[in-house]
C-alpha positions in Angstrom: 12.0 19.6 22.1 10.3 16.5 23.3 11.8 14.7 26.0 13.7 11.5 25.6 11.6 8.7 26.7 13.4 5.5 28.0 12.6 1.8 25.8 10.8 1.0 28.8 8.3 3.5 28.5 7.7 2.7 24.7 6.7 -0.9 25.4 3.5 -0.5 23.7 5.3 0.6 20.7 6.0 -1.3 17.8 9.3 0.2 17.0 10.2 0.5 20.2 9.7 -2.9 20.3 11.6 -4.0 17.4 14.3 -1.5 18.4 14.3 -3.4 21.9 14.7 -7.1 20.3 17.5 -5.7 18.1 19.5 -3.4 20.9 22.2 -5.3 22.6 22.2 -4.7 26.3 25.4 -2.9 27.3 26.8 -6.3 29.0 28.0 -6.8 25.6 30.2 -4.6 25.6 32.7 -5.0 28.5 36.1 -4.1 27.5 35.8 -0.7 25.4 38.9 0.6 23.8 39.8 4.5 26.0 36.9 4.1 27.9 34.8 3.2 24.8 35.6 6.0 22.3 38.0 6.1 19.5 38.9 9.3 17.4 38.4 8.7 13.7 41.9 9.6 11.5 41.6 12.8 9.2 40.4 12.6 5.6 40.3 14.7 2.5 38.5 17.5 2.9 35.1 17.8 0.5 33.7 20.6 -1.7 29.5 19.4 -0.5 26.9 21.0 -2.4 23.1 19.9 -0.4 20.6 19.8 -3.3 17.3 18.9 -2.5 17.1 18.4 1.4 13.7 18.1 3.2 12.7 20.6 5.9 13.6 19.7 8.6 16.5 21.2 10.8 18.8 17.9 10.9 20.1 18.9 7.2 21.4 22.6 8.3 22.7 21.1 12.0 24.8 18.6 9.6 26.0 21.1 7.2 27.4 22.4 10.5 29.0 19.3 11.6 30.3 18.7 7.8 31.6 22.6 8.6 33.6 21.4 11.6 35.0 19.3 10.2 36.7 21.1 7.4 34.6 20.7 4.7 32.9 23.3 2.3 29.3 23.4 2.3 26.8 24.6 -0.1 23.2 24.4 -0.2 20.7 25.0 -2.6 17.8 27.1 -2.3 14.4 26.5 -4.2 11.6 27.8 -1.7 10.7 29.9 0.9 11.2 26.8 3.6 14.7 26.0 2.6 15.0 29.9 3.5 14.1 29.0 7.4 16.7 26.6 8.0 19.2 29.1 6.6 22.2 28.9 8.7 25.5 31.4 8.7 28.9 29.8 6.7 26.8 27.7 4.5 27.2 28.9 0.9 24.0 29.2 -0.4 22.9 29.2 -4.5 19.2 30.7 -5.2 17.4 28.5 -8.0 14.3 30.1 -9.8 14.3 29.2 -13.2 12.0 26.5 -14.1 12.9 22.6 -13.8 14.2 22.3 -17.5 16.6 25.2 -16.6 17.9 23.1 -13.6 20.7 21.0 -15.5 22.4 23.6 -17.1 22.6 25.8 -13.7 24.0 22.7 -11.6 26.5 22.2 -14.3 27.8 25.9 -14.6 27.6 26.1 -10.8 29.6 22.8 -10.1 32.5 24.1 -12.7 32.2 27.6 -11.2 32.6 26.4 -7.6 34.4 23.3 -7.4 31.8 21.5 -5.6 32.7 17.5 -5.9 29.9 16.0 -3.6 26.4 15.7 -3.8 23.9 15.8 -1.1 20.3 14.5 -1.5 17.0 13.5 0.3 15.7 11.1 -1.7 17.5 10.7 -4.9 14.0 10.4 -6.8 12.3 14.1 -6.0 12.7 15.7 -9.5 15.7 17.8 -8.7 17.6 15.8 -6.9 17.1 13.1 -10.2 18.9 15.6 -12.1 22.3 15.5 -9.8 22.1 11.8 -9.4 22.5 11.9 -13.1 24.5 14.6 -13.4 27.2 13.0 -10.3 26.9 9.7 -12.3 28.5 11.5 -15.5 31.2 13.5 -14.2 32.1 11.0 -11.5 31.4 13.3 -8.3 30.3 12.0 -5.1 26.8 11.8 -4.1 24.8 10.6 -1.0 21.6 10.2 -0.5 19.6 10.2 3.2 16.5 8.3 3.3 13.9 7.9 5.9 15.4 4.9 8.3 14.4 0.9 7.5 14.8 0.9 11.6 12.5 3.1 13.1 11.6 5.5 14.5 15.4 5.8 15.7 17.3 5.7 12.1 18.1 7.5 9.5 19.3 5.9 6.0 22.7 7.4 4.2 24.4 5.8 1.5 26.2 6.5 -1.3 25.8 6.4 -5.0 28.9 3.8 -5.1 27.8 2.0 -2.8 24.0 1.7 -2.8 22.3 -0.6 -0.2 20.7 -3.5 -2.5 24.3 -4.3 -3.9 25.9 -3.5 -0.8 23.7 -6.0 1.2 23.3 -8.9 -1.3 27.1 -8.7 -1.6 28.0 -8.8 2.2 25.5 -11.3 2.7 26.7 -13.9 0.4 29.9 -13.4 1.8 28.4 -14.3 5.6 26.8 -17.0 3.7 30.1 -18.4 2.2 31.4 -18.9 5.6 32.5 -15.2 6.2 32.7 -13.4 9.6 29.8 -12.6 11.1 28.9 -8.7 11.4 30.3 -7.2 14.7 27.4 -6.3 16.9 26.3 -2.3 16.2 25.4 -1.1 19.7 22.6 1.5 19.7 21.7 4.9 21.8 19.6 3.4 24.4 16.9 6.3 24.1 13.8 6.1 21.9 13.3 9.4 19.3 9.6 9.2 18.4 8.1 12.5 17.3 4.6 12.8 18.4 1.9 12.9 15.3 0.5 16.9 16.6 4.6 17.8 16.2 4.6 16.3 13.1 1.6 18.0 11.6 2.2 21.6 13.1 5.7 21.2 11.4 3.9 20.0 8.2 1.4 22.7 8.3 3.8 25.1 9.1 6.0 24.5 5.8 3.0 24.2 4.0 1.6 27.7 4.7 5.2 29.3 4.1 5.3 27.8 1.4 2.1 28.4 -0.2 1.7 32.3 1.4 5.2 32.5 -0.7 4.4 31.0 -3.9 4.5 33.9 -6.0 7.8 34.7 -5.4 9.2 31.1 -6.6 6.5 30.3 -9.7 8.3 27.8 -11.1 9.6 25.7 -7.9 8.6 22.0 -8.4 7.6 19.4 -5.5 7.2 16.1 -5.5 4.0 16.6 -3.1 0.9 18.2 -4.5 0.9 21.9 -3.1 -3.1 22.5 -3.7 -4.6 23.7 0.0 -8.0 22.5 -0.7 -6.6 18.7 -1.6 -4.9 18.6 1.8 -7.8 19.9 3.5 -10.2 18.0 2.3 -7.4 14.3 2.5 -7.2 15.7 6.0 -10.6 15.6 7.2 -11.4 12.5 5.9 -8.2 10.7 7.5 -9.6 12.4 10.5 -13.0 10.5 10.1 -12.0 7.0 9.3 -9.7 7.4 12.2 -12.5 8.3 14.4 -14.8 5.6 12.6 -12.3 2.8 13.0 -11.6 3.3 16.5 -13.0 -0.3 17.3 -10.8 -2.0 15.2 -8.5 -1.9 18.2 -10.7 -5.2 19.0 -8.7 -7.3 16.4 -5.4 -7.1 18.7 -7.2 -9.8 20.6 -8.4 -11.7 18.0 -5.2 -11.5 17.0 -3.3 -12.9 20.1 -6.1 -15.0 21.1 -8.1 -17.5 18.7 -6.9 -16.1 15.4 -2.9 -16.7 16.0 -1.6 -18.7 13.7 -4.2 -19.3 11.5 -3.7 -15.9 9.5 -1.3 -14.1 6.6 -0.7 -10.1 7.3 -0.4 -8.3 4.2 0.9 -4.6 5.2 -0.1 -2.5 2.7 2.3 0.6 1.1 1.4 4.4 0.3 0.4 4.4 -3.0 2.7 7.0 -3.7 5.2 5.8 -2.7 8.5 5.5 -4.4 9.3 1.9 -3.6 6.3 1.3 -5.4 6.6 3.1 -8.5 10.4 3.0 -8.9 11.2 -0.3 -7.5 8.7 -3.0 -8.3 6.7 -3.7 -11.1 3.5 -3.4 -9.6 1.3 -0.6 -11.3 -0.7 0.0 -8.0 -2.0 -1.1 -4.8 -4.8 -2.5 -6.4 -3.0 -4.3 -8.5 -0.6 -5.9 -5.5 -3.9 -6.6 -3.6 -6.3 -8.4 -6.9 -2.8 -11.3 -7.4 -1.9 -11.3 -3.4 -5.9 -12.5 -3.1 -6.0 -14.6 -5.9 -3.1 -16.6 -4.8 -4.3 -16.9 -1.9 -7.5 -18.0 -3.0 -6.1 -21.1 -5.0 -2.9 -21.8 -2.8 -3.4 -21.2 0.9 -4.6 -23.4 3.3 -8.6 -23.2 3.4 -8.9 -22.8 7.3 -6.3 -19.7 7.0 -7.3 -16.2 7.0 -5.9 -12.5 5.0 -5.6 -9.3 6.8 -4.8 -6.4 4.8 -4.1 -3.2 6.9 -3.9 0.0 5.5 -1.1 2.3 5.6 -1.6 5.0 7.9 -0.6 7.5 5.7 -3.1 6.5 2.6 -6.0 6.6 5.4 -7.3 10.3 4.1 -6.3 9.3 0.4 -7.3 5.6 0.0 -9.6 3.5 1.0 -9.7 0.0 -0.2 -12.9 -2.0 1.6 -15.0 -2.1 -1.5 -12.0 -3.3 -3.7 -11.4 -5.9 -0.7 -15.2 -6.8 -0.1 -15.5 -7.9 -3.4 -12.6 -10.2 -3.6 -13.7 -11.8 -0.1 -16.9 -12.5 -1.3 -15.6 -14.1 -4.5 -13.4 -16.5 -2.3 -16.2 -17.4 0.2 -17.3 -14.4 2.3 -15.5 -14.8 5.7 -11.8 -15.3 4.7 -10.2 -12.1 4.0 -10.6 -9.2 6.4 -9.0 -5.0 6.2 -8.4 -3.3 9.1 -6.9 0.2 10.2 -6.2 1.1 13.6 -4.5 -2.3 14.8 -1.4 -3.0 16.9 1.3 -3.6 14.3 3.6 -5.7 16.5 0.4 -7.6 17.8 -0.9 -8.3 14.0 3.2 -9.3 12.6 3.7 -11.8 15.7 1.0 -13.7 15.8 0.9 -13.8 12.0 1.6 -17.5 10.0 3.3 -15.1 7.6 3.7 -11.5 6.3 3.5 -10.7 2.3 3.9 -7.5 1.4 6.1 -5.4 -1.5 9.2 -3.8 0.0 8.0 -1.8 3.0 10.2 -1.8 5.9 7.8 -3.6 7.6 9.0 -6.7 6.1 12.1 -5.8 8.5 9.1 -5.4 11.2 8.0 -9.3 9.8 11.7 -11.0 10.2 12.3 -9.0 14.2 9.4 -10.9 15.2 10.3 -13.9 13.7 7.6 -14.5 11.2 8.0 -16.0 7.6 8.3 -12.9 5.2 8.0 -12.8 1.8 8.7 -9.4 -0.5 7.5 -9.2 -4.4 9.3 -5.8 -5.0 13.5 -5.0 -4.7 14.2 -4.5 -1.2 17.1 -4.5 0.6 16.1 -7.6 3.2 15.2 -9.8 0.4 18.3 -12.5 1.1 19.0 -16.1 1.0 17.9 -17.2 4.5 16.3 -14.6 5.6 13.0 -14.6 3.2 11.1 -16.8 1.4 13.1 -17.5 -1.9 10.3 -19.2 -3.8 7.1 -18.1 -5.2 4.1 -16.5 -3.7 2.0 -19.8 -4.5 4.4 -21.6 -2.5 5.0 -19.1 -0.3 1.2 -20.3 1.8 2.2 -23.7 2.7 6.1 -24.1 2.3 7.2 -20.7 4.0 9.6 -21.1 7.7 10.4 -18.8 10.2 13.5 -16.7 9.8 16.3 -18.4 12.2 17.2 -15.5 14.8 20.8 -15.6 14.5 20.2 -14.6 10.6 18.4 -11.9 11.2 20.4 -10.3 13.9 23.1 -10.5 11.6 21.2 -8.9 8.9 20.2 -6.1 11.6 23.8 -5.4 12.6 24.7 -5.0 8.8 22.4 -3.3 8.0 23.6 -1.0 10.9 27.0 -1.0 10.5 26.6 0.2 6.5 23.3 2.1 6.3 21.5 3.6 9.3 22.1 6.5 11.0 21.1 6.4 14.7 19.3 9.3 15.6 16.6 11.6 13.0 17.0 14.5 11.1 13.8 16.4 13.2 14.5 15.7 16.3 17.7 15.3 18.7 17.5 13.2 21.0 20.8 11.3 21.4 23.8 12.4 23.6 26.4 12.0 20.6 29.0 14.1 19.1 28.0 17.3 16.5 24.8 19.3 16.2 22.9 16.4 14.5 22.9 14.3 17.4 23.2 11.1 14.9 25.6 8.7 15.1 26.5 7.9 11.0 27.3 4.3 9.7 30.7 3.8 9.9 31.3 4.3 5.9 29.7 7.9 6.0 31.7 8.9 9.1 35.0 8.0 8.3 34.3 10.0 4.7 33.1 13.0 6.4 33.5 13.2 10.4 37.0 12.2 11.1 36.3 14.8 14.2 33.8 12.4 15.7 34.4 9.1 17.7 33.7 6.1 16.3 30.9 4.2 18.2 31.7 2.2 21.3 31.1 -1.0 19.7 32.9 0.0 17.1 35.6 0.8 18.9 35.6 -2.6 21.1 35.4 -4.4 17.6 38.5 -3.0 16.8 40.6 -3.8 19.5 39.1 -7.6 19.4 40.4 -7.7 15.7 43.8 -6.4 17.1 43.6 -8.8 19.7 43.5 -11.5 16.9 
């Protein structure tokens, strides 16, 4: 396992850096309720089948904690990877048959079994579509764990009841009606970032297993293409316009220096990714880019500047300068620029704004105190917090965030959503196998055996107080 690095040494870091603005120091927290821990009260014990998990070992170490604490646990098996995280008193359920076959099984094997939750990573993979469906029907439970908006030190769990967009918009208007204000959600003080060769040798590894095994599971489906020469060929050219934009590291002063202020930072998404094609109506990339230009174009400031930076994850699959060389020479040759390998804290706070769809980055934007404007459904987009007008407006009329807003927005967000801690890597000294501390509405659900959270706790006793 890595070793736990302290926020000091992760200065450089941008979400170390976020995590740092966002992490109350522990004078916050004087008076703590038995020393700071509180013992959650027992709850009804659950029948939890995991459908589709990723692989990684955070899903098995949970089905262990979910174990301890007196729940059944299933899991279902569709490929030689889910085999190596195969863990004794976890039921499991071996699925071959081909993806139209997939509904029919879950449904015999719910009735046969009694299972009455749902377990999924990513609701959208093709399997796990079929028990959010299926859950939605016969009214079982289902949660879904998502990679964290805060990162790299969360992980995102909610449930199908209770899904974040709702969740938010509704707390939110509440704060906004005069409400209490979120209790502060105190975070581990360590910093979980998984280095990028751990990260690949795990990804390599489940992609050989997988594919050395394929043959024995024909007809398993994933949402990631499986072809070995594809991800050879993405992967050497990601490792070449790495190498070749190694200078762009020259922007950060740029950035800081004479450019600050006088620029808009447009993050750009995977192109694959989910947010993109299930939650906004933006056909592609390109498509965001070509309108995000020509607004700027006709609406922006003429002395300001547009900086587009790729996603670091699209580097060996997309590559957008011709696309964005056009455009810049259609709006006068010198006003638009793309870069790569840039310091992402450095390029957000010295920003005069940041547009971009959904990503969590947007979160990224608002931490640093930027204007922020989203064009997809995200979570963040609130009264107060973004820009609530148009994009054409968005160039001259946009205002910072106020800080107290988005504090509170980070402590809610907190407090209903993110896990602390991630499902590859433990690196938090908290209760269970999982090492994460769960949002207080998944813990109560499922982990009566595990405290609540010190701030939690001293929350709690301030109310009683009252």
């Amino acid at each position: 396992m890595l070793p736990t690095l302290s926020l000091g040494a992760y200065r450089t870091n941008a979400d170390a850096e976020e995590l740092l603005a966002i992490t109350p120091s522990p004078a916050e927290h004087g008076d703590r309720v038995n020393g700071g821990l509180e013992t959650v009260p027992s709850v009804k014990k659950k029948k939890i089948l995991i459908v589709q998990g990723d692989w990684e070992s955070g899903m098995s170490l949970l089905a262990l904690d979910l174990k301890d604490a007196g729940h059944e646990v299933g899991k279902v098996f569709f490929c030689a990877p889910d085999l190596v995280y195969r863990l004794r008193g976890v039921r499991t359920h071996l699925f071959r048959k081909p993806l139209e076959a997939f509904e029919a099984w879950l449904r015999e094997l719910v009735h046969r079994e009694g299972y009455d939750t749902f377990f999924l990573y990513n609701h959208y993979r093709p399997y796990n579509q079929v028990a959010w469906k299926m859950a939605e029907e016969l009214d079982l439970g289902c949660h879904v764990f998502e990679l964290g908006l805060i990162r790299p030190n969360c992980v995102t769990v909610f449930s199908q009841k209770s899904q974040p967009l709702p969740t938010m918009a509704k707390a939110w208007a509440e704060l906004l009606a005069g409400g209490a204000p979120p209790k502060v959600v105190e975070t581990p003080p360590e910093i979980c970032q998984v280095s990028t060769p751990a990260k690949l040798m795990s990804f390599c590894t489940n992609f050989l297993i997988s594919r050395v095994t394929s043959p024995l599971f024909p007809n398993f489906v994933d949402q990631r293409s499986m072809k070995l020469w594809g991800h050879f060929k993405h992967g050497v050219v990601h490792l070449w316009r790495f190498m070749e934009r190694s200078r762009d590291f020259e922007y950060d002063k740029l950035f800081a220096g004479e450019m600050s202020g006088t620029y808009y930072a447009v993050p750009l998404q995977v192109h694959s990714d989910t947010q993109i094609t299930m939650c906004s109506d933006f056909r592609s990339i390109e498509q965001f880019i070509k309108m995000v230009v020509k607004s700027f174009a006709h609406h922006a400031p003429v002395e300001t500047k547009l900086v587009f930076k790729v996603h670091p994850m699209d580097r060996g699959y997309k590559d957008y300068t011709d696309l964005i060389a056009g455009l810049n020479h259609r709006v006068g040759g010198d006003r638009i620029l793309y870069v790569d390998r840039v310091h992402l804290p450095t390029l957000l706070s010295h920003s005069k704004g940041v547009v971009n769809i959904n990503s969590s980055v947007g979160i990224s934007g608002l931490v640093h105190h930027v204007p922020v404007i989203t064009l997809g459904r995200a979570v963040y987009n609130l009264p107060e917090l973004t820009f609530e007008s148009t994009l054409n407006d968005f160039w001259c009329e946009a205002r910072k965030p106020k800080a107290q807003r988005v504090s509170q927005f980070i402590n809610l967000l907190l407090m209903t959503s993110q896990g602390r801690g991630t499902l590859s890597q433990r690196c938090f000294s908290v209760p269970g196998r999982c090492k994460i501390r769960w949002p207080e509405p998944f813990q109560r659900e499922f982990l009566p055996n595990q405290e609540i959270f010190p701030g939690d706790a001293h929350h709690k006793k301030s109310e009683a107080d009252d």
